[in-house]
Every structure is written in C-alpha cells, then in structure tokens.
C-alpha positions as CSV (number, residue, x, y, z in Angstrom):
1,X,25.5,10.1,14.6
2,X,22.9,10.1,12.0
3,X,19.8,11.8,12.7
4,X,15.9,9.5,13.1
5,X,13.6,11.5,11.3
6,X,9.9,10.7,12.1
7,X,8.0,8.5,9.5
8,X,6.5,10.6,6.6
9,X,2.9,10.2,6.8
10,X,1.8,12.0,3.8
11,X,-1.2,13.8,3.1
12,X,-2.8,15.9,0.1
13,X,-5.4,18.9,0.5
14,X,-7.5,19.8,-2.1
15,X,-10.8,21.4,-2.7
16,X,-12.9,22.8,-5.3
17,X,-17.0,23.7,-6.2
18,X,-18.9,20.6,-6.6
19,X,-21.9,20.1,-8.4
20,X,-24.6,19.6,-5.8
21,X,-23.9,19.0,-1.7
22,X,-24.9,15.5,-2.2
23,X,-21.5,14.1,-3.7
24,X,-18.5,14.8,-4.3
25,X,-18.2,15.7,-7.7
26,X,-16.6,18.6,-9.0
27,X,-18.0,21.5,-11.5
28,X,-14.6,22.0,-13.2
29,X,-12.1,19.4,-12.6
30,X,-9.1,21.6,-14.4
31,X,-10.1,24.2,-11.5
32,X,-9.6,22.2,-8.7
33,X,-7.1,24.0,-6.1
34,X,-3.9,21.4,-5.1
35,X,-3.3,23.3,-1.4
36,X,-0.4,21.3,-1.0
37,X,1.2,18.0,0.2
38,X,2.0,17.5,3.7
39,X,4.2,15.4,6.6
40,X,1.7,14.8,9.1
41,X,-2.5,15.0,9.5
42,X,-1.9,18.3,11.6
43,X,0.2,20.2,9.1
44,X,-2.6,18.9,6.5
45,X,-5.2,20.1,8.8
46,X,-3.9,23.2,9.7
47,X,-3.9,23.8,5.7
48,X,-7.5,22.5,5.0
49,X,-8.6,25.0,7.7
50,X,-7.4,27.9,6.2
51,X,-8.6,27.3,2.6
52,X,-11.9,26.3,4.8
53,X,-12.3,29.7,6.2
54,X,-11.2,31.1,3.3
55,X,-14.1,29.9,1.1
56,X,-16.9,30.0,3.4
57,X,-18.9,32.2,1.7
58,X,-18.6,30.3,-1.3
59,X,-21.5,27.4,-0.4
60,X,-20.5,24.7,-3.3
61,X,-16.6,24.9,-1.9
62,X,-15.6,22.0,-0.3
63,X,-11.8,21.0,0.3
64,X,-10.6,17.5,1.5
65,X,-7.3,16.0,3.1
66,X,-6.3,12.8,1.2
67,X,-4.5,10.3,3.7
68,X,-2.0,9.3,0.6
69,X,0.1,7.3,3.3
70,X,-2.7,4.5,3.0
71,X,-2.8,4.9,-0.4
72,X,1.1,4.2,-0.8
73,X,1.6,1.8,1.9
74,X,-2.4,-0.2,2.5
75,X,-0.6,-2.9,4.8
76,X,1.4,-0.3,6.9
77,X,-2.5,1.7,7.8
C-alpha cells in the first residue's frame, strides 16, 4: 500500500539589511541570506523566527517567508 503524503506547500525564507525601514529594498543584494526552503508555513515560520531573534540587534535586518506555492500554482491559492 503506497503511502499519501501531504501536499507540498512550499515556502522560501530570506532576509537581509535594507536600505531604509520604508521598503523593502536591499543594501547588498549578493548578501542576502537564503535560510532555506520549506514544506509547510510552520516549518517556514519556525525558521524566520530564529534568523528573527538572531538579528535583532541589527535594526536594518529584516527576513521574509515567500509563499512560493502561490507562486507555482496561482489557481490552486
């Protein structure tokens, strides 16, 4: 009996300093930091948290989860 995986909703986290707090444009886009690609919005989350915390003290650092699932599939969001 084959095993039903759940559906693969992917998600990117990323982050890096931006410019201003205004927008979302970055200082140094060849130093942005790729965290990772996830299954699910909670493993994502769990990931943006930590970089998050991590970088705190750093005022310009943002990081961002990318919902790539509606990116790949528009119709199935």
């Amino acid at each position: 009996m084959s095993e039903i995986k759940p559906k693969q909703l992917l998600h990117l986290v990323f982050g890096g300093e931006l410019d201003n707090l205004d927008g979302v444009a970055f200082q140094d886009l060849e130093k942005l930091d790729v965290v990772g690609i996830y299954p699910n919005y909670a493993e994502a989350h769990a990931a943006w948290e930590t970089k998050a915390r991590e970088t705190m003290d750093i005022a310009q650092m943002r990081y961002f989860i990318v919902h790539m699932h509606k990116l790949l599939d528009p119709e199935d969001a």
